[in-house]
C-alpha positions in Angstrom: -27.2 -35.2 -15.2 -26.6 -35.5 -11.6 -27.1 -32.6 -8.6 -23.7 -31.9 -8.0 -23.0 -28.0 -8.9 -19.2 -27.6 -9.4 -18.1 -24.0 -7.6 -15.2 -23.1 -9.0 -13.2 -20.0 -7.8 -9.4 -18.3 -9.4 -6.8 -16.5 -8.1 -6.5 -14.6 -4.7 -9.9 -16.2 -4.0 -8.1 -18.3 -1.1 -7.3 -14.9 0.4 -10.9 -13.8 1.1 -11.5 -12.2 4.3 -8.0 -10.8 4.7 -7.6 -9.5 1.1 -9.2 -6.2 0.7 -12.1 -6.3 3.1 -13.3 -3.5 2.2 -14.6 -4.4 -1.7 -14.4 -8.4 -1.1 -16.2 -8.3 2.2 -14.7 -10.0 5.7 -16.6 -13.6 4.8 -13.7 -16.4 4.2 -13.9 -18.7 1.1 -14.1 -21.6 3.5 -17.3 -19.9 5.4 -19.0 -19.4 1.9 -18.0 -23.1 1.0 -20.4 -23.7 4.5 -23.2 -21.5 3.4 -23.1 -23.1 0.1 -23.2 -26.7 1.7 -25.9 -26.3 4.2 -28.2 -24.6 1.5 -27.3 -26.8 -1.5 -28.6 -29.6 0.9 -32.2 -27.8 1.7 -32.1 -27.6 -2.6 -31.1 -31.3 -3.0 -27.9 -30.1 -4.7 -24.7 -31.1 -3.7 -21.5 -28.8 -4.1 -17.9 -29.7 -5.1 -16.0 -26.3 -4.4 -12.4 -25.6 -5.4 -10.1 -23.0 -5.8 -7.0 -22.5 -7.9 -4.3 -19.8 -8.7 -4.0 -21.8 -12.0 -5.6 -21.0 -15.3 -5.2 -24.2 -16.9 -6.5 -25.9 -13.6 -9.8 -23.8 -13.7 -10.0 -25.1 -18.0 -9.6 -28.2 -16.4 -12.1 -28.4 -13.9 -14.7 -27.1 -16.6 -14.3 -29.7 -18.9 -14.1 -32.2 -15.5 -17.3 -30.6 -14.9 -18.9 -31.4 -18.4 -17.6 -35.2 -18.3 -19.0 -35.9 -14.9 -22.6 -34.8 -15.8 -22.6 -31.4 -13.6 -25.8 -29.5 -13.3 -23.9 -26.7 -13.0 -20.8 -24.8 -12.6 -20.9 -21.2 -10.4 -17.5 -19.8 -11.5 -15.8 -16.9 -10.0 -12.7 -16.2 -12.0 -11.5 -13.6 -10.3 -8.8 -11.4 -12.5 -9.2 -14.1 -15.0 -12.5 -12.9 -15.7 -11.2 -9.7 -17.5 -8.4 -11.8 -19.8 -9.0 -15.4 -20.4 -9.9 -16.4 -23.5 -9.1 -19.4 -22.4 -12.1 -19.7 -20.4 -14.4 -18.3 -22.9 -13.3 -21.1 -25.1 -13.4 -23.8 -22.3 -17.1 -22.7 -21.5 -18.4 -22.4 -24.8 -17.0 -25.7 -25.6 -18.7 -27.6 -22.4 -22.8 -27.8 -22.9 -23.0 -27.5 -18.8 -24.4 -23.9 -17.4 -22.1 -21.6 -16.4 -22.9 -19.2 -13.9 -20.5 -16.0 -13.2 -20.3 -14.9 -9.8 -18.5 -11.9 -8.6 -18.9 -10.7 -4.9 -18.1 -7.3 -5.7 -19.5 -5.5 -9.0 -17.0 -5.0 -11.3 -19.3 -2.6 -13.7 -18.3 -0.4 -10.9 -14.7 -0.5 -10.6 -11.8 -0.1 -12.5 -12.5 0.3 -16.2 -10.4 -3.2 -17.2 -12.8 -4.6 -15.0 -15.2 -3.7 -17.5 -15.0 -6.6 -20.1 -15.4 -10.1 -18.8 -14.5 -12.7 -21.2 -16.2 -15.1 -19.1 -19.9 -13.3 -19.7 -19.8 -13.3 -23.0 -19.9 -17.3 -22.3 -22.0 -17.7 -19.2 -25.2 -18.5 -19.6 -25.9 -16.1 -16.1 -24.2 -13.6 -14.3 -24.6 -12.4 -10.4 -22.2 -9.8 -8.8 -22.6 -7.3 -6.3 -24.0 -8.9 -3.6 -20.8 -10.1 -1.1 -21.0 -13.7 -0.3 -24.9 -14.0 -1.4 -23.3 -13.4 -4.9 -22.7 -17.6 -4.6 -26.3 -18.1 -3.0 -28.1 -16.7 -5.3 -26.2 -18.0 -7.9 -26.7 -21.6 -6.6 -30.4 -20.9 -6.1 -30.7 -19.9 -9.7 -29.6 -23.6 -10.3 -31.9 -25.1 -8.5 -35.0 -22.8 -9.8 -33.6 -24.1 -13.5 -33.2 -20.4 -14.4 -29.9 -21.3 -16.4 
């Protein structure tokens, strides 16, 4: 197993900062990709992060992750969170941790935000806490709480 934790982020995710400020805060995906950097290092992790408007190219990525010996994979799936089974299969079929992150909560919002295909797989999920949704997330790794 290496110390390389795959972050893997879905649609709209590229739009952070400018896309509805207001529930996803102001914080770009390339300034969490920073954060996640500079604090995977003080962890002795490294990070490989990646975003996609592609379903099939996050199902990809996961098995990647699996076949390159990943300690981990912190995966926000956006909208894809509430309808792929595609990724419930793909992450009950790798054995590497799966961590769901959501910066916002999505308990709270609209109710077909409710079911998340993508818990009922993970073996962890962290939402509600902006851009620290990823920190913690990635400090969970390190602790071995997943």
């Amino acid at each position: 197993m290496s110390n390389t934790v795959y972050v893997l982020n879905g649609p709209n995710l590229n739009l952070l900062g400018l896309r509805e400020p207001e529930i996803y805060g102001s914080t770009t995906l390339d300034e969490i990709a920073g954060m996640l950097e500079d604090r995977a290092a003080e962890l002795g992790l490294e990070i490989e992060m990646r975003q996609t408007n592609h379903e099939g190219m996050l199902v990809d990525w996961l098995h990647e992750a699996q076949a390159e010996g990943a300690r981990a994979v912190l995966l926000n799936a956006g909208a894809y969170t509430h309808t792929s089974i595609a990724l419930l299969d793909a992450i009950r079929a790798i054995s590497t941790p799966v961590i769901e992150v959501h910066l916002s909560d999505p308990k709270t919002r609209e109710s077909f935000r409710h079911t998340s295909y993508v818990g009922m797989a993970a073996a962890k999920t962290v939402e509600g806490h902006g851009a620290d949704s990823y920190r913690m997330a990635l400090e969970s790794v390190a602790s071995d709480e997943v």
